[in-house]
C-alpha positions as CSV (number, residue, x, y, z in Angstrom):
1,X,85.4,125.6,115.7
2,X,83.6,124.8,112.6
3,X,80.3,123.9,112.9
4,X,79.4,120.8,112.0
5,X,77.1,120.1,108.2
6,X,74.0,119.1,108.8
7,X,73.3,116.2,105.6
8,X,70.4,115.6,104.2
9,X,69.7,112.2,102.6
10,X,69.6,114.0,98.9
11,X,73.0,114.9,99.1
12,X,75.2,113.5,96.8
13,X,77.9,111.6,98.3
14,X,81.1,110.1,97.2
15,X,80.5,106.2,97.2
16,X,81.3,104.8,100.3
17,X,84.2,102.1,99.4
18,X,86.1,105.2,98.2
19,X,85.7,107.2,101.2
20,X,86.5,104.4,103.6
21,X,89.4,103.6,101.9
22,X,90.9,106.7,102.2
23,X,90.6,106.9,105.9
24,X,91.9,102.7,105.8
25,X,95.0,103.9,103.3
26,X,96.0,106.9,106.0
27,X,95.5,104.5,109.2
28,X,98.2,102.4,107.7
29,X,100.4,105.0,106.6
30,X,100.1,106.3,110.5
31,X,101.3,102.5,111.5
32,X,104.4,103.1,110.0
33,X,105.2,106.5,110.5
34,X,104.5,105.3,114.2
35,X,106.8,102.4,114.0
36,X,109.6,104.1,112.3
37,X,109.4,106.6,115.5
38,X,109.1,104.3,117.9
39,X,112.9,102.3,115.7
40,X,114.2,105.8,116.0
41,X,113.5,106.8,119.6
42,X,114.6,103.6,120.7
43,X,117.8,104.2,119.6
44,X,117.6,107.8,121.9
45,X,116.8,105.6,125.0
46,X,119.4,103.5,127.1
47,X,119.1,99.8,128.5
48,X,116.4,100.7,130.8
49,X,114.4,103.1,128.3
50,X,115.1,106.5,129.5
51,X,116.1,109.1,127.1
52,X,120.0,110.0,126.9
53,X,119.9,111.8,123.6
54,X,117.2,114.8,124.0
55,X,118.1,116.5,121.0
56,X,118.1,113.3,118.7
57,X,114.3,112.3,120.5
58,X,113.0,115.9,119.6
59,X,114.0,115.5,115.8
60,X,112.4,111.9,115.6
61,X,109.1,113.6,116.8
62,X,109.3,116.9,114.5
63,X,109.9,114.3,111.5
64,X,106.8,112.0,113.1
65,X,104.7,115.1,113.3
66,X,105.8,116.7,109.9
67,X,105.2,113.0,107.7
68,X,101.2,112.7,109.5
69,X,100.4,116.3,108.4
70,X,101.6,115.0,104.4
71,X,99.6,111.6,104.9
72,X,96.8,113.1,105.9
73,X,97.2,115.5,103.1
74,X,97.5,112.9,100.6
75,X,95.1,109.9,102.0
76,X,92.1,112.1,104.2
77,X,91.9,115.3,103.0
78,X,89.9,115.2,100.0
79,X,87.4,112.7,101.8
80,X,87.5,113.4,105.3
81,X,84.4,115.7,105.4
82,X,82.3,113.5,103.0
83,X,83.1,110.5,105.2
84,X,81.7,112.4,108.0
85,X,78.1,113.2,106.4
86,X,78.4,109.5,104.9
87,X,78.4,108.6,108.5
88,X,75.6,111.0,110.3
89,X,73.4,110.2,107.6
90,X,73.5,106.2,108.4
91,X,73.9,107.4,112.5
92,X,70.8,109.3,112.3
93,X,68.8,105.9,110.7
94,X,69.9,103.5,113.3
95,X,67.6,102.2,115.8
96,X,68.0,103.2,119.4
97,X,71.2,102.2,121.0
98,X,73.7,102.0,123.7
99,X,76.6,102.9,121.8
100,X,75.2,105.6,119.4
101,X,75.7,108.9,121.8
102,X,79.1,107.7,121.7
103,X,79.6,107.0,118.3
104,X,78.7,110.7,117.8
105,X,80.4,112.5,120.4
106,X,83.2,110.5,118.4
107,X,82.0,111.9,115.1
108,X,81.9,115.4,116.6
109,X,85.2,115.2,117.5
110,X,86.3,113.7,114.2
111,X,84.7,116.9,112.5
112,X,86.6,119.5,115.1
113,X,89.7,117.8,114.6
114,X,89.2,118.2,110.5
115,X,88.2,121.8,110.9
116,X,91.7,122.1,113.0
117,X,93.7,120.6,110.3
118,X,92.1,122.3,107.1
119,X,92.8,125.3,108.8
120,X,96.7,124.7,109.5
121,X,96.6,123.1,105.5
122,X,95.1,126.3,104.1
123,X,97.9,128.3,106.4
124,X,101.3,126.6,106.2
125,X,104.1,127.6,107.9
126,X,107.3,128.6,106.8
127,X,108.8,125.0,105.4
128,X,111.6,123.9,108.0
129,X,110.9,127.1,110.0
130,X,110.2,126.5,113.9
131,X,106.9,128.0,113.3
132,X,106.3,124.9,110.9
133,X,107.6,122.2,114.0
134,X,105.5,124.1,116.5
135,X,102.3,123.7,113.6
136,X,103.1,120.1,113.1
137,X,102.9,119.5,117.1
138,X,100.2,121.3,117.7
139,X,98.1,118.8,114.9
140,X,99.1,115.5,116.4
141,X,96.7,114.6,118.4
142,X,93.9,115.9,116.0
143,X,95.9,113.7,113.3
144,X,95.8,110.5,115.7
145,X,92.6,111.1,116.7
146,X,91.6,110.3,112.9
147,X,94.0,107.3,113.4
148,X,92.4,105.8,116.3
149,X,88.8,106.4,115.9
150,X,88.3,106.0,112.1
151,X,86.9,102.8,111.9
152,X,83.6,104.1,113.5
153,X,83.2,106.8,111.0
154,X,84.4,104.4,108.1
155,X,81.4,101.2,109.2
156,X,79.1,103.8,109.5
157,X,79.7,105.0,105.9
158,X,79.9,101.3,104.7
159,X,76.5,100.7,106.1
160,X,75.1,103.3,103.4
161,X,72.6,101.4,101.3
162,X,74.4,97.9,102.7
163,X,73.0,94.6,104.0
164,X,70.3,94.3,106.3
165,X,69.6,91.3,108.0
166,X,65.8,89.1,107.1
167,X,65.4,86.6,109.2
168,X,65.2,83.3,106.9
169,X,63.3,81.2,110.1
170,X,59.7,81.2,110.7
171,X,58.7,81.5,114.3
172,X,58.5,77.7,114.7
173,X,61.6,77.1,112.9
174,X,63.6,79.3,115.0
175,X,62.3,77.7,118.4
176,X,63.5,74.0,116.5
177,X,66.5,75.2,115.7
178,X,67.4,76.9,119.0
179,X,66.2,73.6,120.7
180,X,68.7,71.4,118.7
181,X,71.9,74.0,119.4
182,X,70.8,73.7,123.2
183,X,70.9,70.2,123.1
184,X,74.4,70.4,121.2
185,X,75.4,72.7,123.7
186,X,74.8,70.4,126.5
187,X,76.9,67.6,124.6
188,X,79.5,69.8,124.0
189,X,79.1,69.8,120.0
190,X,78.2,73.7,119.9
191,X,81.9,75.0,119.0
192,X,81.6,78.8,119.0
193,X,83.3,80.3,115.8
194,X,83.6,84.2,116.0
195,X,81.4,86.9,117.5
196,X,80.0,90.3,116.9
197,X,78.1,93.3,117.8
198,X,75.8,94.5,115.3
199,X,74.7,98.2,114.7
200,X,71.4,97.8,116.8
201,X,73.9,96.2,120.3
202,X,72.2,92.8,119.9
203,X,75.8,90.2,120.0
204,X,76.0,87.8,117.3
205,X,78.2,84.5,117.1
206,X,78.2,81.9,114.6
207,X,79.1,78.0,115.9
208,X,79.4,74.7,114.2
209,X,76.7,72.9,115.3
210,X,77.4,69.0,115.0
211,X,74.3,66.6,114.9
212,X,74.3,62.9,113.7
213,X,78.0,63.5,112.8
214,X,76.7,66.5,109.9
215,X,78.0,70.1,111.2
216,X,76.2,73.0,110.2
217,X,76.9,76.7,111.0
218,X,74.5,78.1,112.6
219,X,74.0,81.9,113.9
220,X,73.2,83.2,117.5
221,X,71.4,86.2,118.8
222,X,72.6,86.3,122.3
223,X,74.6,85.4,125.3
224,X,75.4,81.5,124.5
225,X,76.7,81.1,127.9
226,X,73.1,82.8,129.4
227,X,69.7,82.2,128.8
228,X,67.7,83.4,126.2
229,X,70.0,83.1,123.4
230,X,68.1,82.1,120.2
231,X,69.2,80.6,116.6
232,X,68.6,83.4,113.9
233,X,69.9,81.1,110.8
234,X,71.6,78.4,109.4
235,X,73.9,77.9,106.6
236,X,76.0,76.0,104.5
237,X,79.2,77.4,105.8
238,X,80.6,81.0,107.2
239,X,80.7,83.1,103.7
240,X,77.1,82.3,103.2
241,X,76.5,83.6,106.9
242,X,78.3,86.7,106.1
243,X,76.2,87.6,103.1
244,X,73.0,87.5,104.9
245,X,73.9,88.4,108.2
246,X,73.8,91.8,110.2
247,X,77.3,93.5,109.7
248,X,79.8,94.1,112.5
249,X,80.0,97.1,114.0
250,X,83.9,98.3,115.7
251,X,83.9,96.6,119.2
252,X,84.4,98.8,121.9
253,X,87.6,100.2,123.9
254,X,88.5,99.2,127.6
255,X,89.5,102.3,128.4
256,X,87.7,105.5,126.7
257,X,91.1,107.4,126.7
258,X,93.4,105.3,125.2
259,X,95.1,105.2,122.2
260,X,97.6,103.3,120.3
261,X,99.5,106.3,118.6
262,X,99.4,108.5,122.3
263,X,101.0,106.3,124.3
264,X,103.1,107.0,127.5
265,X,106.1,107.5,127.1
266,X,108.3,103.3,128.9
267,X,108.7,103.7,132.4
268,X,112.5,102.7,133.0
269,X,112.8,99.2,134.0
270,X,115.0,96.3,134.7
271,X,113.9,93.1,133.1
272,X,113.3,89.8,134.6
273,X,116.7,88.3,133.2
274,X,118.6,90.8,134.4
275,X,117.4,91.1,137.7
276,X,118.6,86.9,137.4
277,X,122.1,87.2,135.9
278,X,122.6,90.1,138.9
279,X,122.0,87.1,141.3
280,X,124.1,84.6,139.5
281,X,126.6,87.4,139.4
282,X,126.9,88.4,142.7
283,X,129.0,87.6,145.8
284,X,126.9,89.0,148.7
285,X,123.9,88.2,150.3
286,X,123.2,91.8,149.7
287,X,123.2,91.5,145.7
288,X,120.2,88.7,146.0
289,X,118.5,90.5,148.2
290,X,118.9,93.5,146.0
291,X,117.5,91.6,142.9
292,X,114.4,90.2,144.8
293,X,113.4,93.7,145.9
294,X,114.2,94.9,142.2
295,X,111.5,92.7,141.5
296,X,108.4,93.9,144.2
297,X,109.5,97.1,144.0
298,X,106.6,99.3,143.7
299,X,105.8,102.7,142.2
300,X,106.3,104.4,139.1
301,X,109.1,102.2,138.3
302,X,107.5,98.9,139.6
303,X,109.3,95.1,139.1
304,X,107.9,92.5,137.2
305,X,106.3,90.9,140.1
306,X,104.1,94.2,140.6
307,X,103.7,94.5,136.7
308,X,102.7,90.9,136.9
309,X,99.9,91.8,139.1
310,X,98.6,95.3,137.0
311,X,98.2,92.7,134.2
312,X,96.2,90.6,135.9
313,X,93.9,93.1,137.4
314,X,93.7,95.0,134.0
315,X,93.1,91.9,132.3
316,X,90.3,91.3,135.0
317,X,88.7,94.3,134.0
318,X,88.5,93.2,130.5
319,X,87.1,89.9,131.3
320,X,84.6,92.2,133.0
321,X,83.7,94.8,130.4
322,X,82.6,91.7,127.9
323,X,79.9,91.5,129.8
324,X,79.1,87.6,129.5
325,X,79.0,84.6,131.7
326,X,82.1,83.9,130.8
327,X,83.8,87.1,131.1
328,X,82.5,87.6,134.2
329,X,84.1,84.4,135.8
330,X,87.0,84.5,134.1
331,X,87.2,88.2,135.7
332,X,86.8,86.1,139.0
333,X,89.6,84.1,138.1
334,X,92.1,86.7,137.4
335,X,90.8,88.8,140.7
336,X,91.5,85.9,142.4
337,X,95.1,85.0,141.3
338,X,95.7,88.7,141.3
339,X,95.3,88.6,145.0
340,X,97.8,85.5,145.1
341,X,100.1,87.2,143.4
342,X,99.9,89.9,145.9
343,X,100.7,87.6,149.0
344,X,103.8,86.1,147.2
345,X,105.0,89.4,146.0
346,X,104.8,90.5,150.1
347,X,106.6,87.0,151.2
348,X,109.2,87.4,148.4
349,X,109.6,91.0,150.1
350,X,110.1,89.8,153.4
351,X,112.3,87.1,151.9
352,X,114.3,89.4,150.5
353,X,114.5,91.6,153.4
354,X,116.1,88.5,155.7
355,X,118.5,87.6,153.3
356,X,120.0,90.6,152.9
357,X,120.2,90.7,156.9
358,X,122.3,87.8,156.6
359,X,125.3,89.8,156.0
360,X,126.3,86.9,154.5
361,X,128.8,86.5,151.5
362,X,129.9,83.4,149.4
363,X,132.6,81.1,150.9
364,X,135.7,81.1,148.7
365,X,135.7,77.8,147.5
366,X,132.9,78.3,145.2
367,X,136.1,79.2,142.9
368,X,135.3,80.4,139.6
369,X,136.2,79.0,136.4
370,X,138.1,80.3,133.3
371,X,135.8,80.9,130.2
372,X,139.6,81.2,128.3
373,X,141.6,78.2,128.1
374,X,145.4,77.7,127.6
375,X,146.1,76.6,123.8
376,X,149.2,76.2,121.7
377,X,151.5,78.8,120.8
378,X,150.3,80.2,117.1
379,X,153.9,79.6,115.9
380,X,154.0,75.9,117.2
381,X,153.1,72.5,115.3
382,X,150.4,70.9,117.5
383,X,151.5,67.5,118.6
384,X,151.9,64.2,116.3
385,X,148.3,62.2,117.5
386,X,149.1,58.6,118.9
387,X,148.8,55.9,116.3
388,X,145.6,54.3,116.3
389,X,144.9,51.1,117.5
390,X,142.6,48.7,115.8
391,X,139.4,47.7,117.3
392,X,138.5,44.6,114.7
393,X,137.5,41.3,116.2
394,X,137.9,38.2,114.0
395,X,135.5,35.7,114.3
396,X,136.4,32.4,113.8
């Protein structure tokens, strides 16, 4: 592995725009390489998304894995080092923080994954050669490890020389201002507008703050929903806020190992409305029960009804990981109708268990009916229509 440069603040540095928008310009070009996959391996996969055509699956990938390598090529290549000192340099000036011995692991990372790639670039394999395929493999995740985590490296570099935040209040103005947003609070005129995390951790939010029918937007260091917040400024409207204000920093993940361009690969599946049409299809109690059991099942290939309930439990844990008031009731909400979900997923089980006991099937004079009707012969003229009566009524 390469080591990684050690900048010094004398080093001169490619402006920072310029590097970010190389990284920006390759992230995108990544979205639609990914999306043109995803088109084409969907077209490898049957009804329930498991792959039929093998052969036609591995050639979407090789072509995935081949156009990354030339993106990165064209978009990163010439900047992705520079963009990585850009961002140590500012890293290395931040004040102490949560978030910072991850945002360089990440940065570490970043830097092994670029030695990785300059090295296959400056070696190429024989074009179309298997040799080339294997190459081209072996750099995806380094290449969508640039995809995903980018945007720390790229804020970082932005913050180069940027904004810093003065606080326009005086001590006594900030303790007025914060009283009259608490007191909007209470009357429910305090309509929160967008939030952030700034480089230091401290959460931002800007509100419009209504008082003798005159809104103002003001800015909030804090919680809202917890005590302690404080009003750090007041402005006109949002642009002015965002002039003066700290700048956001990339929020955070759920999940450290997730990623939006490694994703598993669709659990087969039967949806919802065909899990329906299979009951209104059906003739025996046995097809119903079927359907209902489709839909609990649980497993690797779990029904809605289970999938229903991951969402709500995953979605809990988000609610969670905000790490507010509110998050962490909502999170109690969703726990809670998580665990309903889980008693009417067991009574449609057993439901679905006793109906298949039945042995039960349809009587037969639930008859069906023809979707095709009898018409007129193509060669025959369709009946004269009956003279039509009129329907006047004179007044005299």
């Amino acid at each position: 592995m390469t080591p990684a440069r050690n900048p010094t603040p004398d080093d001169p540095l490619p402006a920072a725009p310029e590097l970010s928008n190389g990284a920006r310009d390759f992230r995108l070009r990544m979205a639609v390489i990914d999306c043109e996959t995803e088109g084409a391996l969907d077209m490898t996969r049957d009804r329930y998304g498991r792959t039929v055509h093998a052969g036609a699956a591995a050639a979407a990938q090789a072509h995935r894995d081949k156009a990354a390598v030339e993106a990165y090529a064209t978009h990163l290549a010439p900047h992705a080092e520079a963009l990585l000192d850009a961002a140590r340099l500012v890293l290395d000036q931040l004040p102490p923080a949560r978030h910072l011995a991850g945002w360089r692991a990440v940065l570490d990372g970043l830097a092994a994954s670029t030695a990785e790639i300059r090295r296959a670039l400056d070696r190429p394999a024989t074009p179309g050669s298997p040799a080339e395929r294997a190459q081209h493999a072996a750099l995806w995740p380094h290449l969508t490890a640039w995809a995903d985590h980018r945007s720390i490296a790229s804020n970082l570099a932005d913050q180069r020389g940027g904004q810093h935040h003065k606080a326009p209040l005086t001590e006594k103005e900030q303790q007025m201002w914060t009283e009259m947003a608490q007191a909007a609070q209470r009357r429910g005129e305090l309509d929160l507008i967008e939030s952030w995390y700034a480089a230091d951790g401290q959460p931002i939010a800007l509100a419009h703050m209504v008082e003798d029918e005159d809104s103002t937007v003001v800015a909030l260091r804090g919680d809202p929903d917890a005590p302690g917040w404080q009003v750090i400024g007041h402005y006109t409207h949002e642009y002015e806020a965002g002039k003066v204000l700290p700048a956001p920093v990339p929020p955070g993940v759920l999940r450290a190992d997730g990623s939006w361009f490694n994703r598993p690969a669709p659990v087969p599946e039967v949806s919802l409305q065909e899990l329906i049409r299979n009951v209104i299809e059906g003739q025996t109690a046995g097809d119903a029960s079927n359907a209902l059991l489709s839909a609990v099942q649980r497993g690797y290939d779990a029904g809605p009804m289970v999938r229903l309930q991951e969402l709500l439990e995953t979605s809990g844990q988000f609610a969670s990981a905000l790490e507010t008031v509110q998050g962490r009731q909502i999170a109690a909400r969703l726990s809670a109708l998580g665990r309903q979900i889980e008693f009417l997923t067991r009574e449609v089980e057993e439901a679905a268990e006793d109906l298949g006991a039945t042995v039960a099937v349809l009587p037969p004079h639930r008859t069906p009916v023809l979707r095709a009707r009898p018409g007129p012969a193509v060669d025959t003229t369709p009946p004269t229509p009956p003279p039509r009566v009129s329907t006047t009524v004179r007044h005299r």
